[in-house]
C-alpha positions in Angstrom: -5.3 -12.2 -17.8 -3.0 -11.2 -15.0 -0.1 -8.5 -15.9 2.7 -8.0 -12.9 5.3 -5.7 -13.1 8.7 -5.8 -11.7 9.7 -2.5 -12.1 9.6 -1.8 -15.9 9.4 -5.6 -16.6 6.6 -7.6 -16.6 5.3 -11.1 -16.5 1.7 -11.8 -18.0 -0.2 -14.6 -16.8 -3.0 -15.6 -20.1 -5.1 -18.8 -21.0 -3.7 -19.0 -23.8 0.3 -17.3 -25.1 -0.3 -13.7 -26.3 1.3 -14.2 -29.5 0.1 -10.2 -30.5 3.0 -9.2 -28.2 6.8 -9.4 -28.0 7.8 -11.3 -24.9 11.4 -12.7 -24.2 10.0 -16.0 -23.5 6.4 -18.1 -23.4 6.3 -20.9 -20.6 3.6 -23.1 -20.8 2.2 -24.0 -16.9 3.2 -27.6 -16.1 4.5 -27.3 -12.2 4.3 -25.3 -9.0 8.4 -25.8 -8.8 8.5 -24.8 -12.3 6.6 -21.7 -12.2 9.0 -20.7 -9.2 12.0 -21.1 -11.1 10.5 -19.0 -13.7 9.8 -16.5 -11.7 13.1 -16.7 -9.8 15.0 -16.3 -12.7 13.4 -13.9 -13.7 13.8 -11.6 -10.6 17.7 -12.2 -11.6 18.2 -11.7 -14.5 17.4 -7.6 -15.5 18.0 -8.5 -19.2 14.5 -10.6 -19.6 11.8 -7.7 -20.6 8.8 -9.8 -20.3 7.5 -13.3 -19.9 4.4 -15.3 -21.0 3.2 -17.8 -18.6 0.5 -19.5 -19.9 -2.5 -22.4 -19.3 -5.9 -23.3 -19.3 -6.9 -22.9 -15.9 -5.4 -19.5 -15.4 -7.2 -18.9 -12.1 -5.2 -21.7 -10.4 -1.9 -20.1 -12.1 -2.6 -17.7 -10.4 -3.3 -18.8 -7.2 -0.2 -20.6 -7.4 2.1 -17.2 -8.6 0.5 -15.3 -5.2 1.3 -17.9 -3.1 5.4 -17.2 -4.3 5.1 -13.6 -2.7 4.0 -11.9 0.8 0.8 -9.7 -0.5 -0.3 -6.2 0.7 -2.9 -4.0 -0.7 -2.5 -0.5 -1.3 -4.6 2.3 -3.0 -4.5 5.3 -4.9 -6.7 7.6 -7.3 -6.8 9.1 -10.3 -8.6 12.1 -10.4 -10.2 14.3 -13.3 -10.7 18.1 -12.5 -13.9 19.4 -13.8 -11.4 21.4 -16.1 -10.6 18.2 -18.0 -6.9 17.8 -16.2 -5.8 14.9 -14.3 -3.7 15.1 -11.1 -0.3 13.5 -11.1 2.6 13.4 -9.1 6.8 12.9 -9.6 8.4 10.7 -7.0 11.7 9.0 -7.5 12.2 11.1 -10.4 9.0 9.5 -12.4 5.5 10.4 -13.0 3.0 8.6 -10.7 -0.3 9.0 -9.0 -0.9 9.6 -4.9 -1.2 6.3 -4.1 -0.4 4.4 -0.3 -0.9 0.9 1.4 -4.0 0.0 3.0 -4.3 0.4 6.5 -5.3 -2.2 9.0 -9.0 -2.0 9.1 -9.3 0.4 6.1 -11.1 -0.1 2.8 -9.6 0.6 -0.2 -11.8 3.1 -1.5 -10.9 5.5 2.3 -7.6 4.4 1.6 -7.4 5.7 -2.0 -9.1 9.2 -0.8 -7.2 9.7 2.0 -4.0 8.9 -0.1 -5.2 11.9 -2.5 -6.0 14.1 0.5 -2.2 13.1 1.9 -0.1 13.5 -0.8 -1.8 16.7 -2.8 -3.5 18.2 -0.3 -6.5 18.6 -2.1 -10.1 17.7 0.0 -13.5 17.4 -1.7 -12.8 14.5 -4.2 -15.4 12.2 -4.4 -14.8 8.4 -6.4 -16.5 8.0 -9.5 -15.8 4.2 -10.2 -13.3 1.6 -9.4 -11.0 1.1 -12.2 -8.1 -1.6 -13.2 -6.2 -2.7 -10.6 -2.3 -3.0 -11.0 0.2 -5.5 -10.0 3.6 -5.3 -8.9 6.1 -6.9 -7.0 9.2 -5.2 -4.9 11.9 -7.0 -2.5 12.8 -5.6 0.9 15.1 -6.9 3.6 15.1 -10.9 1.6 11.6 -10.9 1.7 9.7 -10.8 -2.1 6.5 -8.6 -2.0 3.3 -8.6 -4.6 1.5 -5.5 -4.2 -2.1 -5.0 -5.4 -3.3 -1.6 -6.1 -6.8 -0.9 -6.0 -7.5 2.5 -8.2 -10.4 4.6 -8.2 -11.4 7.3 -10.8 -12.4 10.4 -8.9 -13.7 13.8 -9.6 -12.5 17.2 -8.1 -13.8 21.0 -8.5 -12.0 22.8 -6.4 -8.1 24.3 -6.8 -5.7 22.6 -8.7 -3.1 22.6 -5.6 0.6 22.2 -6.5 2.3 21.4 -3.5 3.8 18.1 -3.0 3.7 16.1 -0.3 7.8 16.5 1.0 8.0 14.0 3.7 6.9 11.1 1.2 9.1 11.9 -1.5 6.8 13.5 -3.6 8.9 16.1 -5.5 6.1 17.8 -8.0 2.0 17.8 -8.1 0.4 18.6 -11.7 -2.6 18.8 -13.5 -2.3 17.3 -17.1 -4.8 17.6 -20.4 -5.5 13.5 -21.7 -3.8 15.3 -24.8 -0.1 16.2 -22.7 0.3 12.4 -21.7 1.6 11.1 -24.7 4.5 13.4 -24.1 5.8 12.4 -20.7 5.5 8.1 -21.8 9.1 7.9 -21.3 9.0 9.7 -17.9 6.3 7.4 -16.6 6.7 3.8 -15.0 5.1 0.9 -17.3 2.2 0.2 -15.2 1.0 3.7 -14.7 0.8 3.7 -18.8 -1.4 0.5 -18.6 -3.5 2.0 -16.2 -3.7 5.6 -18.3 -4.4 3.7 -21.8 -6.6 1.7 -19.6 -8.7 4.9 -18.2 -8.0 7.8 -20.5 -6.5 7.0 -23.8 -8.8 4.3 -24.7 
């Protein structure tokens, strides 16, 4: 199962349609041209909350959805202070985590450290595990973009640093109890609440 996120909107890609969830529309796989209108329709119309594409052979759905968009990788952390608190960050006015694209050369798991190191200015995190990537797609200058985020849960000891990384458009740095996320849902992109229920809540 595949979930991509256009901003707060999402299109699921499953074997078979998730009929435990409320999706504006199911579309079963038939055609590549098909899938593209779907998916260009989607893009246009803001009103459409969430879409179901569905079929057997999901991995060649899938293929066939990435080949739609230009891909780049990017990579960030989450990271659990030995005092139970995890490290987030507000940018564009929503809760996030220090995440940044991959550089040529890099792997994901430097990229995601030196992310953390960037934007907090904290140094002496070490990854734990990989955890579930995210999927989301942004448009710049006509040109439709999927992004893959690689995440990675890491552990810190040292001082819970505040200060924000300016020049990025980072405009707070926190340390939050499991317990205080609930609170700040509706401050919070969709995706980073996948990736929280997917890490911390479950």
């Amino acid at each position: 199962m595949y979930k991509v996120h256009f901003e707060n909107r999402f299109i699921l890609i499953s074997p078979e349609p998730d009929r435990l969830q409320k999706y504006g529309l199911f579309h079963k796989f038939y055609d590549t041209n098909e899938l593209y209108k779907i998916i260009a329709d989607f893009q246009a119309d803001k009103s459409i909350t969430a879409i179901n594409i569905y079929g057997p052979d999901i991995k060649h759905i899938w293929k066939i959805f990435r080949i739609y968009f230009t891909e780049v990788g990017a990579a960030g952390g989450l990271v659990m202070h030995i005092s139970g608190r995890y490290l987030f960050i507000e940018k564009k006015g929503k809760l996030d985590l220090p995440k940044g694209h991959i550089e040529k050369g890099e792997e994901p798991d430097a990229c995601a450290l030196r992310e953390v190191s960037e934007e907090c200015g904290i140094m002496g995190h070490f990854i734990v595990k990989p955890i579930c990537p995210s999927y989301h797609t942004y448009s710049w200058e006509g040109i439709s973009y999927l992004k893959k985020t690689s995440w990675f849960l890491m552990a810190y000891d040292g001082e819970m640093i505040i200060e924000p990384q300016v020049s990025e458009g980072i405009t707070k740095v926190q340390w939050l109890f499991p317990d205080e996320l609930n609170v700040i849902k509706g401050n919070a992109w969709l995706s980073l609440m996948d990736l929280i229920n997917c890490s911390i809540l479950r």
